[in-house]
ZAKOL-970701 format. One line per field, with one value per residue (C-alpha): residue number from 1; z, y, x. Coordinates in steps of 0.25 Angstrom, whole numbers, m for minus. Last residue first. Example, Ala and Ser with C-alpha at 12.3 -4.5 7.8 and 13.67 -1.06 7.14 Angstrom:
2
pos	[2, 1]
pz	[29, 31]
py	[m4, m18]
px	[55, 49]
This chain:
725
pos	[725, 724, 723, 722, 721, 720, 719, 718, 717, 716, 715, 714, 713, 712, 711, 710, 709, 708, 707, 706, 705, 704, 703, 702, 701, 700, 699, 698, 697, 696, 695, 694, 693, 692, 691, 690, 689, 688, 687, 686, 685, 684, 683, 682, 681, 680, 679, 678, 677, 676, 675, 674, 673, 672, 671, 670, 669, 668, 667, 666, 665, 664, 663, 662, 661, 660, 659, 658, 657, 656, 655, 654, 653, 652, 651, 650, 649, 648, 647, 646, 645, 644, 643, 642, 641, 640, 639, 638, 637, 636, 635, 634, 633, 632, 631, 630, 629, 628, 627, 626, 625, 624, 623, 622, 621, 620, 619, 618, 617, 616, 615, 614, 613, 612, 611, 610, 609, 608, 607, 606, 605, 604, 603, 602, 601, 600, 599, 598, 597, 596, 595, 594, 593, 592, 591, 590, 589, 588, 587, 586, 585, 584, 583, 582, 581, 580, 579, 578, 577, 576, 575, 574, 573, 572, 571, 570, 569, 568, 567, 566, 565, 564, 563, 562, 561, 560, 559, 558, 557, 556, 555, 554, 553, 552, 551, 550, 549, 548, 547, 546, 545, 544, 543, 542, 541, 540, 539, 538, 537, 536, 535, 534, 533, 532, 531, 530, 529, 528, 527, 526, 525, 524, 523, 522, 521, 520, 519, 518, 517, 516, 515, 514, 513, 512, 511, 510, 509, 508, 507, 506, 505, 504, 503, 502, 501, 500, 499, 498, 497, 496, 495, 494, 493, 492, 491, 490, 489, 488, 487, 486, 485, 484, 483, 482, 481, 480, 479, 478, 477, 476, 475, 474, 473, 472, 471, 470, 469, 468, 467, 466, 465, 464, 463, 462, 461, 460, 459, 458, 457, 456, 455, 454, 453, 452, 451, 450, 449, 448, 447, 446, 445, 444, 443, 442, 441, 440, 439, 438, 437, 436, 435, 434, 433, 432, 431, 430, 429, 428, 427, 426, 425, 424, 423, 422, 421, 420, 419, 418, 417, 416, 415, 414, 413, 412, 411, 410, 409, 408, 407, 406, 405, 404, 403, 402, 401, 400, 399, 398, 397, 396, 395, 394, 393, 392, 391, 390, 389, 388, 387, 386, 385, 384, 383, 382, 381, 380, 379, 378, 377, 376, 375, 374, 373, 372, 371, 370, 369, 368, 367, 366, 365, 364, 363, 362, 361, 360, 359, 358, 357, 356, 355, 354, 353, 352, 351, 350, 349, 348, 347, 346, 345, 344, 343, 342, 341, 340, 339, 338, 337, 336, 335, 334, 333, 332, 331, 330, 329, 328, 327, 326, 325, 324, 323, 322, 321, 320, 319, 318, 317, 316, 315, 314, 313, 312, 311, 310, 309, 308, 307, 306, 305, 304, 303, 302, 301, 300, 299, 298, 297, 296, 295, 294, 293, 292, 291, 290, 289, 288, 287, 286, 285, 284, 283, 282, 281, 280, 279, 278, 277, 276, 275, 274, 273, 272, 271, 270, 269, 268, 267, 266, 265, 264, 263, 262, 261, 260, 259, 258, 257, 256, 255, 254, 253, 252, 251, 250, 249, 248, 247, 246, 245, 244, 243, 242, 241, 240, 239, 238, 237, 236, 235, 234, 233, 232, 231, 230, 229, 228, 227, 226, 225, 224, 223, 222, 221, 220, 219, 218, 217, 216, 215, 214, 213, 212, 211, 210, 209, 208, 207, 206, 205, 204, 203, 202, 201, 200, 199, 198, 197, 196, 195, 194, 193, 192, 191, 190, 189, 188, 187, 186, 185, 184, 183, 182, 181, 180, 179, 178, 177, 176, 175, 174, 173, 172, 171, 170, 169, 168, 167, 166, 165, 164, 163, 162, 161, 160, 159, 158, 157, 156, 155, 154, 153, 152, 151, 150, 149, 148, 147, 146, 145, 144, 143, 142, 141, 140, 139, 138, 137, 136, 135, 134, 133, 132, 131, 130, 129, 128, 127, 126, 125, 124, 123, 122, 121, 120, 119, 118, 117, 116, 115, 114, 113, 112, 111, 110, 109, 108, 107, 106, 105, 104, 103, 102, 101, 100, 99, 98, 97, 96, 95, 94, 93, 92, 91, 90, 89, 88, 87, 86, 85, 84, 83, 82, 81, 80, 79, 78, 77, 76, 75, 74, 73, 72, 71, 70, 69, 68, 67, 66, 65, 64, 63, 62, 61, 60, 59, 58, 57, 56, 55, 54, 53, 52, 51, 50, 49, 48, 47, 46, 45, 44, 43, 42, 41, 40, 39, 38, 37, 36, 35, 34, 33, 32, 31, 30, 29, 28, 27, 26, 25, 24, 23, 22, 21, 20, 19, 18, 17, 16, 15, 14, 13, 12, 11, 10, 9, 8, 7, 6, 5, 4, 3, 2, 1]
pz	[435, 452, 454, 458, 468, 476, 490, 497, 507, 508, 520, 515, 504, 506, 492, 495, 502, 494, 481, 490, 491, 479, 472, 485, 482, 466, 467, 478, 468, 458, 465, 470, 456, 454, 466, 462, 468, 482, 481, 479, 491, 501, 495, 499, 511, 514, 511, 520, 530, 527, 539, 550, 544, 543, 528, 515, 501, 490, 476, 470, 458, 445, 434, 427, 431, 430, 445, 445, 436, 443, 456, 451, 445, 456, 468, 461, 475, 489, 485, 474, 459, 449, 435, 428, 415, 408, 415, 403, 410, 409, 396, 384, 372, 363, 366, 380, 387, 380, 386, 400, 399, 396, 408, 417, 413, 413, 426, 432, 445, 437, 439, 426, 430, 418, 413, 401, 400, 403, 388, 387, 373, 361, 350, 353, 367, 369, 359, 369, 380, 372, 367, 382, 388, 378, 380, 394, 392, 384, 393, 405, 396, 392, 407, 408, 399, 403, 416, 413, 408, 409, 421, 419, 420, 414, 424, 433, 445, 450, 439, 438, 453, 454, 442, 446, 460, 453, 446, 456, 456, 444, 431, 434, 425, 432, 422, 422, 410, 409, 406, 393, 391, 377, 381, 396, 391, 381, 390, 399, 387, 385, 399, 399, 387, 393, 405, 400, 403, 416, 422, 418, 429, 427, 438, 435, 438, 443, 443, 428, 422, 419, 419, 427, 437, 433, 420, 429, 441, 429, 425, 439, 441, 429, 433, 447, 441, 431, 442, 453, 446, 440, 454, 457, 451, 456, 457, 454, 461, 456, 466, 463, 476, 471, 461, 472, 480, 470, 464, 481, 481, 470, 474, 486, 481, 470, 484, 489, 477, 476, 491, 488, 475, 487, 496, 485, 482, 471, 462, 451, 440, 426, 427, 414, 410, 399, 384, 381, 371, 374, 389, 394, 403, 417, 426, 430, 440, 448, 449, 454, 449, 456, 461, 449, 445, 443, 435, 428, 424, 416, 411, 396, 396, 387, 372, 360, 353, 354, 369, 379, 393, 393, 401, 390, 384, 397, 399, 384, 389, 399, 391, 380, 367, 359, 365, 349, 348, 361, 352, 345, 354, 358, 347, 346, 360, 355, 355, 355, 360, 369, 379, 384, 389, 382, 371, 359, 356, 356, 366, 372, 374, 381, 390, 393, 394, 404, 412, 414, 419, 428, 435, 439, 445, 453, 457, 460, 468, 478, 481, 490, 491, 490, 494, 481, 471, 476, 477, 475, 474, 467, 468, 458, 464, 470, 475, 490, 492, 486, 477, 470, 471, 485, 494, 510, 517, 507, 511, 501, 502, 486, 489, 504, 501, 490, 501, 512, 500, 498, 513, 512, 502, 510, 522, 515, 510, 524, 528, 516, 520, 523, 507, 506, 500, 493, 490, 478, 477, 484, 476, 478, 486, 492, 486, 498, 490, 482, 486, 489, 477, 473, 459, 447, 443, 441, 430, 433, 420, 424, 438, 451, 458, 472, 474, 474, 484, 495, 484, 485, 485, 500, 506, 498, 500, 515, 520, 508, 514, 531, 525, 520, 533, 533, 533, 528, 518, 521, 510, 509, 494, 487, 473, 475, 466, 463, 457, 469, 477, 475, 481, 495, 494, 495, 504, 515, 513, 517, 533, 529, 523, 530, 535, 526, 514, 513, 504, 509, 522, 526, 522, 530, 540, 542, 544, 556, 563, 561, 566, 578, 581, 582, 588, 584, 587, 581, 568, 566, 566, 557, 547, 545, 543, 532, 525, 525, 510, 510, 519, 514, 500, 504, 491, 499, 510, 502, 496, 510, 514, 500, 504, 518, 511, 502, 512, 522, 508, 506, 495, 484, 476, 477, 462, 455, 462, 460, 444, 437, 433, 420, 414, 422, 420, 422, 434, 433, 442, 439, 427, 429, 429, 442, 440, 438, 439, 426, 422, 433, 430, 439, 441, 454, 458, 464, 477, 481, 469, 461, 471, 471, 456, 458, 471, 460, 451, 457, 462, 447, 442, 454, 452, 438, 440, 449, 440, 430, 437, 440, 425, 420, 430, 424, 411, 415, 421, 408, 399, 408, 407, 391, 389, 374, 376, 370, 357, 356, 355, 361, 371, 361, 358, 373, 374, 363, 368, 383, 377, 370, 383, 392, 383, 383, 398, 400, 389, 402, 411, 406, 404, 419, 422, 420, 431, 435, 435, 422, 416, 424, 421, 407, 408, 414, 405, 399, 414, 417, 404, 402, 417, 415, 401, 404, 416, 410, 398, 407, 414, 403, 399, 411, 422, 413, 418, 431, 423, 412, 422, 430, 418, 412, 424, 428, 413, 417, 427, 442, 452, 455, 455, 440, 444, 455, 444, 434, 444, 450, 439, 434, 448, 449, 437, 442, 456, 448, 438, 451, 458, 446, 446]
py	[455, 457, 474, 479, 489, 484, 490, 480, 486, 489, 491, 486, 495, 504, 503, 494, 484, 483, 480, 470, 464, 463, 458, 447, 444, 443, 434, 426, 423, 419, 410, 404, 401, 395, 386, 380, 367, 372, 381, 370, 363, 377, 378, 364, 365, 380, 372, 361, 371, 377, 372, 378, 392, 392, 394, 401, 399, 410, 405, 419, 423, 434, 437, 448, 462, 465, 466, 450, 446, 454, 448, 432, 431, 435, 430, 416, 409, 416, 412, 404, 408, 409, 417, 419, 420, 423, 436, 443, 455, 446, 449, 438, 443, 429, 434, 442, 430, 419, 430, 430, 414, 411, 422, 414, 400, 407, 411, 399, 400, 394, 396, 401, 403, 399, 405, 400, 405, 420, 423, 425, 424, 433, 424, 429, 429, 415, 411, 417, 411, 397, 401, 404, 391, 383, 392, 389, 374, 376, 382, 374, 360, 367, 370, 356, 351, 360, 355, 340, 328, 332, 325, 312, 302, 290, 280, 270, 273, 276, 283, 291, 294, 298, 308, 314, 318, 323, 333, 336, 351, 356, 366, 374, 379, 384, 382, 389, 386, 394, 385, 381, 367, 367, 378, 372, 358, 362, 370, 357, 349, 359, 359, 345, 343, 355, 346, 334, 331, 336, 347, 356, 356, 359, 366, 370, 383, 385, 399, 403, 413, 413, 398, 391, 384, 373, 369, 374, 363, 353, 356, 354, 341, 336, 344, 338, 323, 324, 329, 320, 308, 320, 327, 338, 352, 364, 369, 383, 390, 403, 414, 423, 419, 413, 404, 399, 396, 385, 381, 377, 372, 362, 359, 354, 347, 340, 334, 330, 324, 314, 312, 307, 298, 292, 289, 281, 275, 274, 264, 266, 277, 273, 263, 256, 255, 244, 246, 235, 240, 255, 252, 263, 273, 275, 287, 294, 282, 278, 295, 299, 312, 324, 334, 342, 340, 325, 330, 338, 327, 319, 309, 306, 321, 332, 324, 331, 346, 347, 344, 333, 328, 312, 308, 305, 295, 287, 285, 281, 271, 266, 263, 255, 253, 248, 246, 248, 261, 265, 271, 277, 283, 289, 297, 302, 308, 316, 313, 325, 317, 328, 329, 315, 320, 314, 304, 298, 286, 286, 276, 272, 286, 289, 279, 283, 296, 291, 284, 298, 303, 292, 291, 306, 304, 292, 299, 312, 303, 297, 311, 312, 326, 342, 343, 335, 344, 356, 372, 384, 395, 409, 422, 433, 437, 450, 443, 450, 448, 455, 444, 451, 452, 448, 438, 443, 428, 420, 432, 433, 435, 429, 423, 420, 414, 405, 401, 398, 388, 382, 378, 373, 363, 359, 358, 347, 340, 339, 334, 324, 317, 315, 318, 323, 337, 340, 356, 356, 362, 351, 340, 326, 319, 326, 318, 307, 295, 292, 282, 277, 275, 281, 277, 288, 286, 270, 272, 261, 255, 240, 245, 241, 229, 231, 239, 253, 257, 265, 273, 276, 288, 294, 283, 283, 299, 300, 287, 294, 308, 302, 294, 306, 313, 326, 340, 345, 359, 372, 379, 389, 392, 405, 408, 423, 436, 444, 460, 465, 469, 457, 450, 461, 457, 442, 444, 453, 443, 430, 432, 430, 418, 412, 409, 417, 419, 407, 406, 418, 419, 405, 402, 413, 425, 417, 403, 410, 417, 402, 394, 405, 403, 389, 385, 388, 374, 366, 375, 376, 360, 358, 368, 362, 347, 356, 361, 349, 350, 366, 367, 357, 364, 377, 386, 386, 393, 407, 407, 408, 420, 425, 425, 432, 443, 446, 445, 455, 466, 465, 458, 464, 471, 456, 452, 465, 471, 459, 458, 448, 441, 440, 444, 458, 462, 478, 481, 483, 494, 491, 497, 511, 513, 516, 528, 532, 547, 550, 560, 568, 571, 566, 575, 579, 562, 560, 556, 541, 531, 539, 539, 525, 522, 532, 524, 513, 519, 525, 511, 503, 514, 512, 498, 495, 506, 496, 485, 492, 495, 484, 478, 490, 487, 474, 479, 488, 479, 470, 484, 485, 471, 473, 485, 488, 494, 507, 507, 491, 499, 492, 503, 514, 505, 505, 520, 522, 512, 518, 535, 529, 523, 536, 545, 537, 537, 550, 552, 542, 551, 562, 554, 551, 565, 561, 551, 538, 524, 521, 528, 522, 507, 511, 515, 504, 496, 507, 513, 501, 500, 516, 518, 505, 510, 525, 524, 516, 524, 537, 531, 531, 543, 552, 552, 559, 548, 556, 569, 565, 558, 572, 581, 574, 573, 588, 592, 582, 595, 593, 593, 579, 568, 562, 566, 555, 545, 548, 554, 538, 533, 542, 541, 525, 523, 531, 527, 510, 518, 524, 510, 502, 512]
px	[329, 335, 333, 346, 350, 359, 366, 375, 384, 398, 404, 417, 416, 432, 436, 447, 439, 426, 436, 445, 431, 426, 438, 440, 426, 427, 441, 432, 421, 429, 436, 424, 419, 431, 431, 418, 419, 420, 409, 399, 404, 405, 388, 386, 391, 383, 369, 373, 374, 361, 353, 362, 360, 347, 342, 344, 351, 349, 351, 354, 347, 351, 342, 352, 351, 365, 365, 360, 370, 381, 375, 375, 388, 398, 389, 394, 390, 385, 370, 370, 369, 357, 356, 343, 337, 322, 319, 320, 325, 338, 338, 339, 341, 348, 365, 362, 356, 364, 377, 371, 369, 382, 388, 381, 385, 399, 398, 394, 387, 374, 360, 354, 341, 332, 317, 311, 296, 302, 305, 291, 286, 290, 296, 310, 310, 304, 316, 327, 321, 324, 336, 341, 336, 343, 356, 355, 355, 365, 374, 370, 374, 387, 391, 387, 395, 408, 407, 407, 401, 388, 379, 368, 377, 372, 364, 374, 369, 384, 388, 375, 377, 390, 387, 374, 381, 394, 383, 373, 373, 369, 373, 362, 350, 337, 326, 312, 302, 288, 277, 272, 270, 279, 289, 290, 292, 302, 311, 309, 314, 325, 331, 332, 338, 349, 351, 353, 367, 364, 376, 365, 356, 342, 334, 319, 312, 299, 290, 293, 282, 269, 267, 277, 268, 263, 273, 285, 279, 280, 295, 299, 292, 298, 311, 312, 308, 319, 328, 327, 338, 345, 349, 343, 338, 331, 316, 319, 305, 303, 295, 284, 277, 264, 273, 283, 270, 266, 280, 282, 267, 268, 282, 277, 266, 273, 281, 268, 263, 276, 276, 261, 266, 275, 265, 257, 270, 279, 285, 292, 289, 290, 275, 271, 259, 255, 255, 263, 273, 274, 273, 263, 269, 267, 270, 258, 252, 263, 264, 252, 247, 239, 250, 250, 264, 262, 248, 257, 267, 256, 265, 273, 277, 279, 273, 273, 271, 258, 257, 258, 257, 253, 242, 234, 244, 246, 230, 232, 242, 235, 220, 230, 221, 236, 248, 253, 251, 257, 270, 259, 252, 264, 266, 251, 254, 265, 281, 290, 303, 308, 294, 299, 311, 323, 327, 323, 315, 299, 294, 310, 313, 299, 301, 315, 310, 299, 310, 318, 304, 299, 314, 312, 300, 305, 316, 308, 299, 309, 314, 304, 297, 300, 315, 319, 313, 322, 318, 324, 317, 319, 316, 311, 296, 303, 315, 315, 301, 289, 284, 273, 256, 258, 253, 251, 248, 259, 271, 278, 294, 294, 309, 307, 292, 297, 308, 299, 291, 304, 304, 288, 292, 302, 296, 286, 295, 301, 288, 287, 300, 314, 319, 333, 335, 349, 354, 364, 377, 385, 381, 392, 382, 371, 360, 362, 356, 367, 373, 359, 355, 338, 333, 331, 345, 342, 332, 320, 316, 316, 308, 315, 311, 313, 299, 297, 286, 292, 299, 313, 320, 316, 322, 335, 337, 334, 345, 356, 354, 353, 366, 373, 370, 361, 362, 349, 348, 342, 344, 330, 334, 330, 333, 336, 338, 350, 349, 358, 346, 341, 352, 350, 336, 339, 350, 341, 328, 338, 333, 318, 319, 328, 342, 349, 356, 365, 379, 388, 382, 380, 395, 401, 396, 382, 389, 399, 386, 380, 390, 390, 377, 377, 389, 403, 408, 397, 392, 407, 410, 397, 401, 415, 408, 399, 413, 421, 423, 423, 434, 442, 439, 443, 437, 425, 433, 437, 422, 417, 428, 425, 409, 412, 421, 411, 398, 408, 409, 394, 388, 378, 390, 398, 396, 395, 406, 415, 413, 420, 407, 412, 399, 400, 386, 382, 376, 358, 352, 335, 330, 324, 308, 307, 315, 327, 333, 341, 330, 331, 346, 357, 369, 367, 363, 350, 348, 345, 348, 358, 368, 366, 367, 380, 387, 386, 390, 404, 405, 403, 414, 424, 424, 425, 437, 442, 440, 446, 461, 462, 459, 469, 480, 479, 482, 492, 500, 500, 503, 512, 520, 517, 527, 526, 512, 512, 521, 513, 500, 488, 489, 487, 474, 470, 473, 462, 450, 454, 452, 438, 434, 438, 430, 416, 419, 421, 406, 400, 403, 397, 385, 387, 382, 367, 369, 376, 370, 367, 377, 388, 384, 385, 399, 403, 410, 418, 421, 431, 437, 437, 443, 455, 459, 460, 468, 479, 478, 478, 489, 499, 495, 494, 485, 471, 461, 457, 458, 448, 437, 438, 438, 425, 419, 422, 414, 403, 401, 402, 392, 395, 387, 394, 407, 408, 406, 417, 426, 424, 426, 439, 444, 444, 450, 461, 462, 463, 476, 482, 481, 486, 499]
């Protein structure tokens, strides 16, 4: 009986539909759609119930895609949703529903029977909207044509994210089956432990071509989207076609020993000329330990770099410059007024502090800021950034008031960035950024009691301070070309003993180069207790220098790291206390972020000066930020938030967001097969520890595919017709 009731739904759609390109009167519609629900009482219920709860919700879609005699169809429809609100009040009568086993029965043959309706409707439209495309339709008027002036093809959003068509639709029926194969052994967790050893023993006895061939049909497919940047063009445009744009990544990654990781890590982290004696105010975080050298311990969904030396600095910094050139596809000898590539002047880069110089320096950088809080705390009281406290000039003068005539400490004072509103920074960070400052001599502060200079940065060599120029050079020229080509550049976040340094540094390159619109973007990880303070003072700095603010949230990646580590070092532990906080802490932080576009909005500036990338593979995080969205006005025309998701994960969130013409990326891996292997670990791990996701994802697989099976589409290919927002 299911089956008869599913054919009947079908029909009614489909003679809806197919009516609309025939020769035949609305009169034959009308009949048709009639007859095909008219198979007696208790049917007709049945019938009636499953067509209006499918069609209801998809009445829109058919207008928008069908021609001039869908309006007929539309007035059956109307019909059919007032016969289903009356048969589901005579089926709320207790005369008519005394059997509750087939009333059960029915129920979930009405579900079935739904989805499959869902189905035949969202086909019949789409074989419409292609119709419509080339020839004209019979019973399309002229004025119905579009024109250049249409709005791009935009799906209907399925906030559940329940919806396989919408998910897979840009995936052919071979990339299904190869990505439930794949999802099917990261759920092994035997398998997925030993997996890199597993790789090894393939790569030896298959040989190289074949590890290859056997990599590119499994893991390398799903996760990877070419070897380079010429190779990857066919996926980028096949995603845009889909309405889903790139944040590029060239993820070619070391595979070395832990004790090669640990030997790197502790010779790059000192300073040639730090003494034995270390400073009464050194912080023990900001300080090198060898049982914790190799950076890699415990993260599997991050990628770590480990300093060598200047020359493969220098490589990496000419790596992400491959990749701004992949995103923009502009050639630097024939510049163009527009990015003409595969993005359109929408892509993203990915790059990471640590790759760009010694990670001795962002220690020691990091140390200087944390102990200028302190300072600050200790001058003034309070708590927090140095901005926070609100302090002017004329308020530290009198703190130095009783130093008396001191040439140092009004050198200090003249050095000190502010504005009418109060103190930013206690040093010159601009002329850090700018290449031209050494840093021994930038950060002293005068003792409040003695008056004499006092050095917060330990010791650093002359080499050093050049390793420091050089790596500001890099990013210099990265943010530089990044700019020239139209591209964004997501700086991203590490762990909290580099990350103060990385967002100073970030937050500098946003005050240089963020000026008509947002180029740089910072990271911020809310599984930190202090991530939505943070978040706020940067908001703050932005608003009160005025520079566009870029901000990709996540929830992190270094979590059981951080913790080991505190405990170990014996500093305070710097994560939440559990999921649910730092679901709580992204949450809010959002919401912060959301207010405050929402306020540019309603006192007519541009709402584009706070810009965040939502980068979460949680689909209540997602949904949160849709219904804020929706709740204060904000569009996704606005252009103001964006949604992120890997490559090969969650493709049931990011290609429904994307075909609803939300701001929708991918984080798009690339390289030699070989070289990504530790990519593809870390990717197996990651899956591992999100078996619920996975479940999810292979229910929507195994639907789509048992969908493509029994309809005869195994050939199918993709065919979009979106334009990304």
């Amino acid at each position: 009986m299911a089956q008869l009731r599913s054919v009947s739904s079908q029909r009614t759609i489909k003679l809806v539909y197919y009516s609309c390109n025939s020769p035949s009167s609305s009169r034959s519609l009308v009949a048709a759609t009639a007859a095909a629900t008219n198979n007696g009482k208790c049917n007709q219920k049945r019938a009636l119930h499953t067509n209006a709860a499918a069609l209801s919700g998809k009445a829109a879609l058919l207008s928008s895609t069908s021609n001039s005699s869908s309006v007929y169809a539309l007035d059956v429809l109307n019909g059919l949703r007032h016969q289903q609100r009356r048969q589901l009040q005579l089926s709320q009568s207790p005369f008519l529903c005394s059997n509750v086993g087939v009333g059960a029965r029915s129920l979930h043959s009405a579900v079935n029977d739904q989805q499959q309706a869902e189905v035949a409707l969202a086909e019949a439209t789409e074989d419409n909207r292609r119709a419509g495309g080339g020839k004209q339709g019979q019973c399309e008027s002229k004025s119905a044509q579009p024109n250049a002036g249409d709005q791009p093809q935009r799906d209907p959003l399925d906030v559940s994210f329940n919806d396989p068509i919408a998910a897979f639709k840009s995936k052919t029926t071979w990339e299904l089956v190869r990505a439930y194969m794949v999802y099917m052994i990261c759920s092994s967790e035997k398998l997925v432990e030993h997996n890199m050893k597993l790789l090894k023993v393939a790569r030896t006895l298959l040989g190289a071509k074949l590890f290859v061939l056997l990599m590119k049909s499994s893991f390398y497919g799903h996760f990877v989207a070419g070897e380079n940047r010429h190779t990857i063009v066919p996926a980028l445009e096949r995603l845009r076609s889909f309405g889903v744009k790139p944040i590029l990544d060239y993820s070619v990654e070391e595979d070395i020993t832990q004790e090669e990781a640990e030997k790197r890590e502790v010779e790059s982290s000192v300073s040639s000329a730090e003494d034995n004696v270390k400073d009464a105010g050194a912080l023990p975080q900001y300080h090198v330990d060898k049982s914790f050298a190799d950076r890699r311990y415990k993260v599997s969904s991050a990628r770590t770099y480990f300093y060598l030396n200047e020359a493969t600095c220098e490589r990496n910094m000419e790596t992400f410059i491959k990749c701004l050139e992949a995103v923009s596809d502009d050639d630097a000898k024939e510049p163009r007024a527009l990015a003409q590539g595969a993005t359109f002047g929408t892509g993203i880069t990915a790059i990471k502090l640590t790759a760009l110089g010694r990670p001795q320096l962002l220690l020691q950088l990091s140390e200087v800021i944390m102990r200028t809080r302190k300072y600050m705390e200790a001058l003034v009281g309070g708590q927090g950034n140095v901005l926070t406290h609100h302090k002017t000039i004329k308020d530290l003068e009198q703190y130095y008031a009783g130093i008396g005539d001191n040439k140092d400490v009004q050198t200090f004072l003249k050095n000190v960035t502010s504005d009418k509103e109060g103190i930013l920074h206690l040093f010159p960070w601009s002329g850090i950024v700018d290449e031209d400052s050494q840093l021994s001599d930038t950060f002293r502060v005068p003792d409040p009691i003695t008056g004499q200079m006092r050095r917060l940065i330990s010791q650093i060599s002359p080499k050093e301070e050049e390793m420091f120029r050089n790596m500001i050079r890099r990013l210099n020229t990265i943010v530089k070309t990044a700019a020239e080509l139209d591209v964004r550049i997501m700086i991203d976040a590490e762990q909290t003993y580099f990350q103060p340094a990385i967002s100073r540094i970030t937050l500098e390159m946003m005050r240089k180069y963020n000026k008509e619109k947002a180029i740089v973007f910072n990271t911020y990880q809310c599984y930190l207790r202090e991530a939505y303070h943070e978040v706020v003072t940067d908001l703050e700095q932005a608003k009160r220098q005025n520079f566009y603010f870029g901000a990709k949230l996540v929830r992190g990646a270094y979590m059981d790291q951080e913790r080991a580590r505190a405990s170990a070092l014996g500093y305070a532990d710097p994560v939440n206390p559990n999921y649910e906080a730092t679901t709580d802490m992204y949450h809010k932080t959002l919401a912060e972020c959301l207010r405050r576009i929402k306020v540019l909005k309603d006192v007519g500036d541009d709402a584009r000066k706070i810009g965040i990338m939502v980068a979460s593979h949680n689909e209540d995080t997602v949904r949160f930020a849709i219904e804020n969205m929706k709740s204060i006005g904000i569009s996704p025309e606005d252009k103001v938030i964006c949604f992120g998701q890997l490559l090969g994960m969650c493709d049931y969130i990011t290609f429904p967001l994307g075909q609803a013409g939300y701001s929708a990326y991918k984080y798009i891996p690339y390289g030699p097969v070989e070289e990504v292997l530790p990519y593809l670990s870390r990717r197996a791990q990651e899956n591992k520890g999100v078996l619920k996701k996975i479940k999810k994802e292979k229910r929507l697989l195994a639907a789509e595919i048992r969908r493509r099976l029994f309809r005869g589409q195994l050939f199918y290919k993709p065919k979009g017709n979106y334009v990304p927002i």
